[in-house]
N, CA, C and O atoms as a DFTB+ gen file, in Angstrom:
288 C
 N C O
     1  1     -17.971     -41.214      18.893
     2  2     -18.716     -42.160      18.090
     3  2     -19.348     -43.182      19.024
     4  3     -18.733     -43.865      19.843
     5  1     -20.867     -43.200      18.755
     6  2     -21.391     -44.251      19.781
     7  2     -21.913     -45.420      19.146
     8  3     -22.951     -45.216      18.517
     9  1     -21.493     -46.536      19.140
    10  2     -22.373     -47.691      18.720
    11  2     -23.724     -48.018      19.026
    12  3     -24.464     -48.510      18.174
    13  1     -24.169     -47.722      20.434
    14  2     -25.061     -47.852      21.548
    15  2     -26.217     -46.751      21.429
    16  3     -27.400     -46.966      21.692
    17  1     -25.831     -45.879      21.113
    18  2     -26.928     -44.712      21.157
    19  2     -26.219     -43.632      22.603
    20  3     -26.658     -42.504      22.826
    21  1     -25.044     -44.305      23.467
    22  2     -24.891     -43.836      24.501
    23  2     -24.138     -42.340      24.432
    24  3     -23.857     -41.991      23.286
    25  1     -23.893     -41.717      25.149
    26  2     -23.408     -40.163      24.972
    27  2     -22.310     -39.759      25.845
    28  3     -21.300     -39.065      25.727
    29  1     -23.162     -40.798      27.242
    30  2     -22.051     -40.796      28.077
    31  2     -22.273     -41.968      29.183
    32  3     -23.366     -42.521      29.312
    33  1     -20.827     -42.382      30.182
    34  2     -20.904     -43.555      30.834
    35  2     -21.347     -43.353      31.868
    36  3     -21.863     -44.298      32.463
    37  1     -21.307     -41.868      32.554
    38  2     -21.975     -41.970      33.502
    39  2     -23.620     -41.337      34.242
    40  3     -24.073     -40.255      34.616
    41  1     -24.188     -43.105      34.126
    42  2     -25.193     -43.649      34.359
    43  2     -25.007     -44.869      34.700
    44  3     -24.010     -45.586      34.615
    45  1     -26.551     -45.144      35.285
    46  2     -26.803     -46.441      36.137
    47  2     -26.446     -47.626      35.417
    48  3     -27.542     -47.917      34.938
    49  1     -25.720     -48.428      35.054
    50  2     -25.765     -49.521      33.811
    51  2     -27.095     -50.532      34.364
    52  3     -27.141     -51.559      33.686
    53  1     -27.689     -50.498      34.952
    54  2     -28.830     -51.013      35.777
    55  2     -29.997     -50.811      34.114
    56  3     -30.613     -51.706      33.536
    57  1     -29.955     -49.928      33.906
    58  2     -30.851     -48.629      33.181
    59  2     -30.436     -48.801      31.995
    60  3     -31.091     -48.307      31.077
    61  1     -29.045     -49.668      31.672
    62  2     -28.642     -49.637      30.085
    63  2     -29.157     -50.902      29.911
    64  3     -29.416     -51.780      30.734
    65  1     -29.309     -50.844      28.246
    66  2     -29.599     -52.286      27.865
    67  2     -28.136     -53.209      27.759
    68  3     -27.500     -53.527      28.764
    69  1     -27.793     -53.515      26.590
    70  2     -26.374     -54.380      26.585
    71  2     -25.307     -53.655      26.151
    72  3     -25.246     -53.006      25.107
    73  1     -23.912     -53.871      27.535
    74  2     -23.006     -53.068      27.218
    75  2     -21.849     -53.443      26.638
    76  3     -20.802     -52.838      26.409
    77  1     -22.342     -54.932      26.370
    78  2     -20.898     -55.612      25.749
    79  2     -22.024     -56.489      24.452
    80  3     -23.242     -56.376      24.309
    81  1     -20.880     -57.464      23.559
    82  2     -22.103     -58.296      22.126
    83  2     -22.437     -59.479      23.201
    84  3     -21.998     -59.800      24.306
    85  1     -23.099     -59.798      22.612
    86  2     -23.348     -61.286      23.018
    87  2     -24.076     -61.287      24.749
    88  3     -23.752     -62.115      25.601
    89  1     -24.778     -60.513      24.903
    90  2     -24.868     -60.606      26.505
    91  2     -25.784     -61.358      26.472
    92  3     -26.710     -61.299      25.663
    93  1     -25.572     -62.627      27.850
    94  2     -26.509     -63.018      28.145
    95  2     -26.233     -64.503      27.846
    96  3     -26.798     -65.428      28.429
    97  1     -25.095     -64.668      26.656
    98  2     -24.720     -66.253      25.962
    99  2     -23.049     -66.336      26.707
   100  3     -21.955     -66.441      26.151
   101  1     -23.345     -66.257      27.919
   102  2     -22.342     -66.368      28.804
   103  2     -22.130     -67.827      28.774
   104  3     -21.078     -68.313      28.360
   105  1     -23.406     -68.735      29.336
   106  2     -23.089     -70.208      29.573
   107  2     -22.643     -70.748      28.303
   108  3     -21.674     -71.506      28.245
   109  1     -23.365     -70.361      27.196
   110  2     -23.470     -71.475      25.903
   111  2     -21.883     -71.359      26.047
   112  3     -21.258     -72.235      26.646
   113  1     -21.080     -69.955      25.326
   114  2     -19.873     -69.566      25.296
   115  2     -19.142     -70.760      26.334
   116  3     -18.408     -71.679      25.973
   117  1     -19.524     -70.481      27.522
   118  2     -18.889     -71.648      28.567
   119  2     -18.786     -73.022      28.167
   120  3     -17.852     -73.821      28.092
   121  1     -19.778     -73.055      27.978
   122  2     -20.093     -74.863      27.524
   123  2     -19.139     -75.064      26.250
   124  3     -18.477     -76.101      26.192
   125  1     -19.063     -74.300      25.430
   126  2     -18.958     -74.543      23.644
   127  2     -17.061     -74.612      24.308
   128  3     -16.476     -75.671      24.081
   129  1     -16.242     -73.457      25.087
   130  2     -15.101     -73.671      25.452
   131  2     -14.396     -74.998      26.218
   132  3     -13.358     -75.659      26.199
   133  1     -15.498     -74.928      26.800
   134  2     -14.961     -76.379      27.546
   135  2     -14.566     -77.735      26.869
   136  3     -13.599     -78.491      26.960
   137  1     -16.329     -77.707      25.786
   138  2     -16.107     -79.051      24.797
   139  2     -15.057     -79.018      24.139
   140  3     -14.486     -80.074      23.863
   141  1     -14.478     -77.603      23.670
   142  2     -13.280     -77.775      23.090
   143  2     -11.862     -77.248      23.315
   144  3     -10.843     -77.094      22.643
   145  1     -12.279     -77.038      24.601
   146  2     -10.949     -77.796      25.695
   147  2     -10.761     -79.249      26.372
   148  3      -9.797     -79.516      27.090
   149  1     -11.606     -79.991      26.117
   150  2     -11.593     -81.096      26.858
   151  2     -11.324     -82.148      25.181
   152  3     -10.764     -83.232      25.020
   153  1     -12.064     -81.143      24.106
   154  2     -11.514     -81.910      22.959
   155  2     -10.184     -81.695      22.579
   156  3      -9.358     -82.541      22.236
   157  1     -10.060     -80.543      22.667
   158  2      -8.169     -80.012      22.614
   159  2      -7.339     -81.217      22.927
   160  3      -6.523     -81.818      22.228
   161  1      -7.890     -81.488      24.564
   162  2      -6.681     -82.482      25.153
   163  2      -6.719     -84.563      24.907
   164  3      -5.918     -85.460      25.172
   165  1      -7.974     -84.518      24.343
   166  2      -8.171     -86.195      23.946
   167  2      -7.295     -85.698      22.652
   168  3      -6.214     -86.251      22.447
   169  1      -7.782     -84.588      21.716
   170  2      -6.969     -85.083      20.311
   171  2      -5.379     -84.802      20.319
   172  3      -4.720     -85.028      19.304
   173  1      -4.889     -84.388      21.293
   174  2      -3.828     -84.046      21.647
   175  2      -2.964     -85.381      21.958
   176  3      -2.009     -85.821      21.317
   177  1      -3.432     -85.777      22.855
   178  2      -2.570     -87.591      23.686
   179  2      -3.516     -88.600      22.677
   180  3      -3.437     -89.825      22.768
   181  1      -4.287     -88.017      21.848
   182  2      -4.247     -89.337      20.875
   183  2      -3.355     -88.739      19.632
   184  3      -3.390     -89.508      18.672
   185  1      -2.958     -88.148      19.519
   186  2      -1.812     -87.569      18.741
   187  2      -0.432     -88.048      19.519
   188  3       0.253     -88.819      18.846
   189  1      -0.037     -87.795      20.516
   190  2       1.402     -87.845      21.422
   191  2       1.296     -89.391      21.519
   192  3       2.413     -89.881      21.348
   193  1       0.315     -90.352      21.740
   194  2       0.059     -91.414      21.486
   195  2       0.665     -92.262      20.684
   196  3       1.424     -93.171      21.020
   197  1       0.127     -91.785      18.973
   198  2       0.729     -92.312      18.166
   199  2       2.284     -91.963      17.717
   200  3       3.265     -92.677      17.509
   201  1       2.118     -90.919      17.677
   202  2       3.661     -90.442      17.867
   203  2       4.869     -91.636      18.483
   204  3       5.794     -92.156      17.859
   205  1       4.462     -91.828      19.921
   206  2       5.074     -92.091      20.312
   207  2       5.387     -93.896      20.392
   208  3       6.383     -94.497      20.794
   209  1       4.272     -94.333      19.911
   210  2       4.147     -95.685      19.141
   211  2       5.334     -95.962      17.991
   212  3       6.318     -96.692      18.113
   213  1       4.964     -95.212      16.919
   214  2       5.569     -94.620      15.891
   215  2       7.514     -95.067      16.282
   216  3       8.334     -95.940      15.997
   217  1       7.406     -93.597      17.209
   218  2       8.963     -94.454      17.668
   219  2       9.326     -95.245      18.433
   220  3      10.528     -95.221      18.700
   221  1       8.648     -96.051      18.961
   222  2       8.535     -97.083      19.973
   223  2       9.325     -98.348      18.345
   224  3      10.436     -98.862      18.216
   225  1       8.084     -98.382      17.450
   226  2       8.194     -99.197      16.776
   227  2       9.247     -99.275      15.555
   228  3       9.521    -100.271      14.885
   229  1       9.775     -97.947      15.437
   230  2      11.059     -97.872      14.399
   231  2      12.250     -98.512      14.984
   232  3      13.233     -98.903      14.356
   233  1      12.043     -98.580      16.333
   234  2      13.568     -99.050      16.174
   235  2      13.309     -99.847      17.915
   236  3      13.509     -99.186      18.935
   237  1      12.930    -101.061      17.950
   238  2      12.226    -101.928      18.880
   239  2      13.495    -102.618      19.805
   240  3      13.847    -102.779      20.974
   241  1      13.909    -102.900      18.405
   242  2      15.627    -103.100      19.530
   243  2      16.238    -102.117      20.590
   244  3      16.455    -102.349      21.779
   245  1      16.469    -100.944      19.869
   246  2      17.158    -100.114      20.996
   247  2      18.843     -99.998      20.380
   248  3      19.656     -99.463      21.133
   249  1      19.327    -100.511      19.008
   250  2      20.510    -100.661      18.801
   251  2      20.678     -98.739      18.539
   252  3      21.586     -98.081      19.046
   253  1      19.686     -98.217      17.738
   254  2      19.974     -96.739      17.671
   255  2      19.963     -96.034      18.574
   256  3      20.381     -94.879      18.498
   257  1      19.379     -96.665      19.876
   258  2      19.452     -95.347      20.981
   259  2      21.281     -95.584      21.613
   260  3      22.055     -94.794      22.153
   261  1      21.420     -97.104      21.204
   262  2      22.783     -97.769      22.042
   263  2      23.558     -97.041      21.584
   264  3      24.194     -96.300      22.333
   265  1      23.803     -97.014      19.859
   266  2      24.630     -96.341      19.196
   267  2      24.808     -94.794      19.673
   268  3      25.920     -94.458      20.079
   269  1      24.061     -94.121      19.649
   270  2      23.538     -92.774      19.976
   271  2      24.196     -92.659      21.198
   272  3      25.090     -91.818      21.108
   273  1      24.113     -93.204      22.396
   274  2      24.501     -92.830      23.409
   275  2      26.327     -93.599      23.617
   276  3      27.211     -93.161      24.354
   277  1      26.374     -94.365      23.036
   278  2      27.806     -94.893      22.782
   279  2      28.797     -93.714      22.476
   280  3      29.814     -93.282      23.020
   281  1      27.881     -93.304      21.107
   282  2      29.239     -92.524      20.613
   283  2      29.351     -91.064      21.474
   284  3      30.058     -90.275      20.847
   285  1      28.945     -90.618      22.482
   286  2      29.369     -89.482      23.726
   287  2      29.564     -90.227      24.394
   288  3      29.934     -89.951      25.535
């Protein structure tokens, strides 16, 4: 079964048109991954951020971590 029209692989791929989808949207693909890898990691530590505010601020004293580590 050929998608391509092809019959067989060996030939020049010089001579073929496109042997994979998308050829040619190499950079965009690049670019579009990056923005949302670089967005991945801001919404990430502004997430771990608050988080960690969060428990910063439940318990400011420190009597629950005292307790916590008291009783071992």
């Amino acid at each position: 079964m050929s998608t391509n029209g092809m019959t067989s692989w060996a030939v020049d791929l010089k001579d073929v048109a496109a042997v994979y989808p998308f050829q040619g949207a190499e950079f965009i693909m690049f670019i579009a991954g990056l923005a949302f890898w670089l967005w991945w990691h801001w919404a990430q530590m502004r997430m771990e951020a608050t988080e960690i505010r969060h428990e910063m601020d439940a318990d400011a004293s420190g009597a629950e971590a005292k307790k916590a580590i008291d009783r071992y």
